[in-house]
C-alpha positions in Angstrom: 0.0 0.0 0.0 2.7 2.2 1.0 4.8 1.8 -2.2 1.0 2.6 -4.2 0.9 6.1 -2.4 4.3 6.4 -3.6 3.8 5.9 -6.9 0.4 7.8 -7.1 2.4 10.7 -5.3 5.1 10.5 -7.4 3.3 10.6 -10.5 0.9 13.6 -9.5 4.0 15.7 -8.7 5.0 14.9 -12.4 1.5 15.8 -13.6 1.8 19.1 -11.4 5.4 19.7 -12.8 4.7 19.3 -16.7 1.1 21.2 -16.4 3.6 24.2 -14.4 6.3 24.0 -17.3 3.6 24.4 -20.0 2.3 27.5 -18.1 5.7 28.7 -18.4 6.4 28.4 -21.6 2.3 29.6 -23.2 1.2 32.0 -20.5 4.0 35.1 -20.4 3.9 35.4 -23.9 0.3 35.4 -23.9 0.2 38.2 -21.4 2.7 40.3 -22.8 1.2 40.3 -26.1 -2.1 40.8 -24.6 -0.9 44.1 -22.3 1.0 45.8 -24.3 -0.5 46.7 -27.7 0.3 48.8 -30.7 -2.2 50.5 -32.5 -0.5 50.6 -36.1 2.2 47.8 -36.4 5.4 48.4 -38.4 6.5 49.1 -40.4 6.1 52.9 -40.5 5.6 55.1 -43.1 6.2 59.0 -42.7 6.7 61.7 -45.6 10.5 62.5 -46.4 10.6 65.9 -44.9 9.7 64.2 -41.2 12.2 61.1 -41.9 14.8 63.7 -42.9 14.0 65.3 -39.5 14.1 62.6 -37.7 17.3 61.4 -39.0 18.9 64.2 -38.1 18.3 64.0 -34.5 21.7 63.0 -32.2 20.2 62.4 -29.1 16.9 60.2 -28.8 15.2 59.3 -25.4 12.5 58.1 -23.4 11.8 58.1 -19.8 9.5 55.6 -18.8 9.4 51.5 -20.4 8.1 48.5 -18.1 9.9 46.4 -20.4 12.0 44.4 -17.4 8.0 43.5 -15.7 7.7 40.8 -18.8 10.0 37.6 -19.6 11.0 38.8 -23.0 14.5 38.7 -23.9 15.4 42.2 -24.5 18.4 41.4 -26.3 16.7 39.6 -29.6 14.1 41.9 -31.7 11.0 40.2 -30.7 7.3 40.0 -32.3 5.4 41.2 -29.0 5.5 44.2 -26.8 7.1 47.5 -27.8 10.2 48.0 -26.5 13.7 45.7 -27.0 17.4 46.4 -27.8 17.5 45.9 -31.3 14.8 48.1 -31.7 16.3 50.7 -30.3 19.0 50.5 -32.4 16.6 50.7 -35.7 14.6 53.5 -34.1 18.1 55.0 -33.4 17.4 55.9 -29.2 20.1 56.7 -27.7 18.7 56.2 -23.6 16.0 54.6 -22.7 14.5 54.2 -19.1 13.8 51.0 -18.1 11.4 51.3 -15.0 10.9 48.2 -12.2 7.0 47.4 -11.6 7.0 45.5 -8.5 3.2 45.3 -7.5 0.2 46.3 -9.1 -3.4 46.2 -7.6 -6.4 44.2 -9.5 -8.4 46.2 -11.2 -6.1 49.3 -11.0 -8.0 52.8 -12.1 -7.1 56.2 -11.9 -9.7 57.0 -9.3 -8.9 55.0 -6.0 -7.4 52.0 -5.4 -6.2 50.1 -2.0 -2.9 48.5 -0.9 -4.4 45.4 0.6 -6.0 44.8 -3.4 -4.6 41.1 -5.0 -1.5 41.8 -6.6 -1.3 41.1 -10.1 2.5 41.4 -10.1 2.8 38.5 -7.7 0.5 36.0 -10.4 2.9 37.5 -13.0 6.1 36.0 -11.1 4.5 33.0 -10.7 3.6 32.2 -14.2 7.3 33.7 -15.2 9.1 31.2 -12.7 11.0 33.7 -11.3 12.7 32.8 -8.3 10.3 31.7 -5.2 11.9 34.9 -3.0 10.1 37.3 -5.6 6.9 35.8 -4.6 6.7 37.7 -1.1 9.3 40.0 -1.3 8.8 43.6 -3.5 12.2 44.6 -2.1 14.0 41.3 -4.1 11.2 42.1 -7.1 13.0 45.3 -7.6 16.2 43.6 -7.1 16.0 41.5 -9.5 14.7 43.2 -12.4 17.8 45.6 -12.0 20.3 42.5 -12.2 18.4 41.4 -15.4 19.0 45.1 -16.7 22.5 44.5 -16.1 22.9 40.5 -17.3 21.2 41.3 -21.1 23.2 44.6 -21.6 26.4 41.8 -20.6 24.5 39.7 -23.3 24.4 42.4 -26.2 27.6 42.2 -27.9 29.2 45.6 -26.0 26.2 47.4 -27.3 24.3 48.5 -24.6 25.6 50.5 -21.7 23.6 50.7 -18.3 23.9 54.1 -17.0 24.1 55.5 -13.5 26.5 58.4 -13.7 27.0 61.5 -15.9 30.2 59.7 -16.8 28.2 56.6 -18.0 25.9 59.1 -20.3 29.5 61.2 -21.4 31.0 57.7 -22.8 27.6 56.6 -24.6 27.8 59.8 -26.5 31.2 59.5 -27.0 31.1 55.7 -28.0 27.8 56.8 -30.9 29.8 58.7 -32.3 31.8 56.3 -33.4 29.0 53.4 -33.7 25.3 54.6 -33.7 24.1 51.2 -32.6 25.4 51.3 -29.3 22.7 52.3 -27.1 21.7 52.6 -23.2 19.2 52.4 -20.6 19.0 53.7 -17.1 17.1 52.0 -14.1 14.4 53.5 -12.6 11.5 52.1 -9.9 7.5 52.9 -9.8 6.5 52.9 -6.1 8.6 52.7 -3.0 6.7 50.4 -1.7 9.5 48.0 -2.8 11.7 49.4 -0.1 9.1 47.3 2.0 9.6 50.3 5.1 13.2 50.4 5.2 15.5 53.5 4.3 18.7 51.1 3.6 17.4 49.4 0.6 17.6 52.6 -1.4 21.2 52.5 -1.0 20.9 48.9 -1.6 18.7 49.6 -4.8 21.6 52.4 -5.7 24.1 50.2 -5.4 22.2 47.9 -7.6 22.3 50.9 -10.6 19.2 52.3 -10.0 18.9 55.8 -10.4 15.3 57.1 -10.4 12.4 56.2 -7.9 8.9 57.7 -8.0 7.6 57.9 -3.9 4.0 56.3 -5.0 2.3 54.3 -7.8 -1.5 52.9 -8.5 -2.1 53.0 -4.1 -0.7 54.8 -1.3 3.0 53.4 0.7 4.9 54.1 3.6 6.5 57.4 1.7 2.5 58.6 1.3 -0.7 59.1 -1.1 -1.0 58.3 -5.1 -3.0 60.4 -6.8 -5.2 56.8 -7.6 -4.8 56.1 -3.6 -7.0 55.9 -1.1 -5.7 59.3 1.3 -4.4 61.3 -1.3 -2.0 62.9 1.6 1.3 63.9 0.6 4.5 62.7 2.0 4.8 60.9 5.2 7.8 61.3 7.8 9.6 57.9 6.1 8.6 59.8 2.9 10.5 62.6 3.6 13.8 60.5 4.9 13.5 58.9 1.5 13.5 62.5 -0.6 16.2 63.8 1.6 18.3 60.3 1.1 17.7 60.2 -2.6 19.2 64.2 -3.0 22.3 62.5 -1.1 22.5 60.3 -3.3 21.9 62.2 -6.7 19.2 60.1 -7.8 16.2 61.8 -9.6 12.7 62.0 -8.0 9.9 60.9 -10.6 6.6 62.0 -9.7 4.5 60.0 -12.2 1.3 58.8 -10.1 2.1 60.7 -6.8 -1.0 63.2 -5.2 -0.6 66.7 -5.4 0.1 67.1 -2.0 2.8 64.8 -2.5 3.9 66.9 -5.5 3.9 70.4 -3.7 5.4 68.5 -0.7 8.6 67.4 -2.6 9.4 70.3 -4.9 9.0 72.5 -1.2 11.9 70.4 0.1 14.1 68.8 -3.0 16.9 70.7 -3.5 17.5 68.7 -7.2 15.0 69.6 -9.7 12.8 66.4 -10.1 10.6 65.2 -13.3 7.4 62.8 -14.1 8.5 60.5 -16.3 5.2 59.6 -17.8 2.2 61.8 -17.7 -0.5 63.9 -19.3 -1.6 67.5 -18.5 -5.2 68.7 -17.1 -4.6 71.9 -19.6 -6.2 68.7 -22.5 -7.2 66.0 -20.2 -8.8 66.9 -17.0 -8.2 63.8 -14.4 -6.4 62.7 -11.8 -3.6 60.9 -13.2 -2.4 64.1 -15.3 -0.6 67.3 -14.1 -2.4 70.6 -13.0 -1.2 73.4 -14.5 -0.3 74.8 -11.5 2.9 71.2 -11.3 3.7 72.1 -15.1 4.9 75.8 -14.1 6.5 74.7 -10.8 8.2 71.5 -12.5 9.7 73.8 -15.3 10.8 76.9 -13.4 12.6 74.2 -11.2 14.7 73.0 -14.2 12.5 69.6 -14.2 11.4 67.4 -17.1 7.9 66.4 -17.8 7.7 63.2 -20.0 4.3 63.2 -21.8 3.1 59.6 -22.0 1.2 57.6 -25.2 -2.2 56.3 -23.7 -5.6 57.1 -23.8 -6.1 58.7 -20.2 -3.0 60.4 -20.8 -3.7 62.1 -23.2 -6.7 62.5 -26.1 -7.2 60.5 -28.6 -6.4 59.8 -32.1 -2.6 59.1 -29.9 -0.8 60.8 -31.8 -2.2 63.9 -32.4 -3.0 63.6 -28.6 0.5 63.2 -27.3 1.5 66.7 -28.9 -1.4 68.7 -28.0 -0.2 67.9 -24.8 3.5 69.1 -25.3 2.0 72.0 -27.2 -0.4 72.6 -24.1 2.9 72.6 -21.7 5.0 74.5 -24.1 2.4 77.5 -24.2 2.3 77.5 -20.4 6.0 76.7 -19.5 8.8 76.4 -22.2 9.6 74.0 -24.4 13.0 73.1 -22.1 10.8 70.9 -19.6 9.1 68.8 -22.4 10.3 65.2 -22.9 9.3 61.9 -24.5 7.4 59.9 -21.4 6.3 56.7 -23.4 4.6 54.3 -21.1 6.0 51.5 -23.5 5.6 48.0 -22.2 3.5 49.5 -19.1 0.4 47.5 -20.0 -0.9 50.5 -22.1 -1.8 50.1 -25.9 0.3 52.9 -27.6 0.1 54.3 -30.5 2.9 52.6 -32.1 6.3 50.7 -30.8 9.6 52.4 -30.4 10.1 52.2 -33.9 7.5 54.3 -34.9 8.8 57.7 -33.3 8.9 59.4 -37.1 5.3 59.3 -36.5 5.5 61.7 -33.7 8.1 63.6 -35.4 5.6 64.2 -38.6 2.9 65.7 -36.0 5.0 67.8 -33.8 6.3 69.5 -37.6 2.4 69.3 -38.6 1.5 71.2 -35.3 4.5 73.8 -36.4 7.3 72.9 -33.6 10.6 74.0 -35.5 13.9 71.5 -35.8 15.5 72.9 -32.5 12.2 72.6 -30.4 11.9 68.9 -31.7 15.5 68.3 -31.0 14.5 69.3 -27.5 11.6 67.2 -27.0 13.2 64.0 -28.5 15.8 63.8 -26.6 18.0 67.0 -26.1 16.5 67.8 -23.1 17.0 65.0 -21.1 20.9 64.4 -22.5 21.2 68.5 -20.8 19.3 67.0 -17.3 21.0 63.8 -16.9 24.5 65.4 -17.9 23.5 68.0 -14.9 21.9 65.9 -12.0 23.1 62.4 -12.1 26.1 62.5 -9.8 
């Protein structure tokens, strides 16, 4: 009898183990195609005047992609999603930020949303077979999404450079100059949350490469209130250690999904300008996940960048025509100097188009009558001139 339960043991476990391994290898890919759409897939087609434009530019960047959250291998150019390395290198983008996800609330919404909400980040691990410690732990999420960063830029043939210093950003514009394929990405993290309470894992996350942290994402933390939260309070005492620590430090505040108060509460007591890597504005969208007007003019007169983001809720729709109202909205009540590319790629968002398709957005920012140097700003020029300046 005893050698029966064996077997019957035995072979459930093996049942279990292939039906697991199957998940595995169908669901991420499922998921990831599912999440992160394009509404017009490449390739792209643009008139000659934009493409001539666009080729022209020297400095190409984004500030917000969630491409790490999935299992794709960022190193191959792959069918699904919207972000990877060789794409890059056809779209011809210099610096890309590669942001850490490391919980997310079911049935996340602009309005409200609670901490104690199933994660869907936790599921995601799971079906990705990530290692069992990323199933509790945010803190080792975080962790190890920067380490992946760092093992496929090993993996890409000397072509991709992970930035954390002004240095790092000096020798990837050196290095193009000489090869315009070589490319590079710095880390950033939505929510801290994934310090899990505890001020010395930002100097572990540091130390780790990352170099940008937003205080809040879809529900309110230790630091304080998202603007999709519950309290919509601004920071908390830990929130203000963690401010103070990352101006130590030189790494840049993001304020993508934090609550005003929260806002007004870190520009009154950052002595580094700070951005928000992927937004809207109220000025053409009026909701709670975009800027007030009010955060525009106080972002820009601090020498901060506001990255203007490719979803509907960010901005109107058709996309595209969408995304630069927006920039022209800020430009009119700001300057042009503060506007920057905020993407949302691979952030379980359909966008208008993957990376490769930025000659689309060049066509409608000359359409809507931004000159060459104003697009040279917004592409990329303005956050080469504020990473050159505040990363230490």
């Amino acid at each position: 009898m005893a050698v029966k339960r064996k077997k019957i043991f035995y072979g459930t476990l093996l049942i279990l183990v292939v039906i697991y391994a199957a998940v595995v290898y169908i669901v991420p890919r499922k998921l990831d195609k599912e999440h992160n759409k394009i509404k017009q897939a490449p390739p792209y087609s643009v008139s000659d005047k934009a493409l001539s434009m666009y080729n022209s530019l020297d400095f190409i960047s984004d500030l917000h992609c969630d491409a790490l959250l999935w299992s794709r291998d960022l190193t191959i150019k792959n069918s699904v999603g919207q972000v990877d390395f060789p794409r890059m290198q056809e779209a011809n983008v210099a610096l890309q930020a590669f942001t850490i996800v490391t919980k997310s609330p079911k049935g996340q919404n602009f309005s409200e949303n609670t901490a104690d909400a199933f994660d869907n980040i936790t599921l995601l691990n799971f079906v990705q077979a990530r290692p069992i410690s990323n199933w509790f732990s945010l803190f080792k999420r975080a962790i190890y999404q920067s380490k992946k960063l760092h093992k496929q830029a090993a993996d890409f043939n000397n072509e991709f450079i992970v930035v954390k210093s002004s240095e790092d950003l000096k020798r990837l514009i050196a290095l193009r100059k000489e090869n315009s394929k070589v490319v590079g990405g710095f880390l950033g993290i939505e929510g801290g949350h994934c310090l899990e309470g505890k001020i010395e894992n930002l100097d572990k996350l540091y130390n780790e490469g990352v170099r940008m942290l937003g205080p809040t994402h879809f529900f309110d933390n230790e630091l304080g209130g998202s603007a999709h939260g519950v309290s919509k309070e601004g920071l908390t005492n830990f929130g203000v250690n963690v401010i103070q620590r990352m101006n130590e430090l030189g790494m840049i505040i993001d304020l993508a999904h934090a609550s005003p108060k929260i806002v007004d509460d870190v520009l009154a007591k950052s002595k580094d300008p700070v951005l928000v890597s992927h937004t809207g504005v109220r000025g053409t969208l009026d909701n709670s996940r975009n800027l007030s007007d009010k955060h525009v003019r106080e972002i820009a007169a601090n020498g901060g960048l506001i990255g203007v983001a490719y979803f509907k809720g960010a901005v109107n729709t058709p996309l595209i025509k969408g995304i630069v109202d927006a920039m022209k909205h800020i430009k009119s009540i700001a300057s042009i100097d503060c506007i920057a590319l905020g993407s949302d790629f691979d952030g379980s968002a359909t966008t208008p188009f993957d990376i490769t398709g930025l000659p689309l957005l060049v066509e409608e920012l000359m359409n809507q009558g931004f000159n060459g140097d104003e697009i040279k700003a917004i592409m990329g020029e303005n956050v080469k001139r504020f990473m050159l300046k505040n990363l230490k």
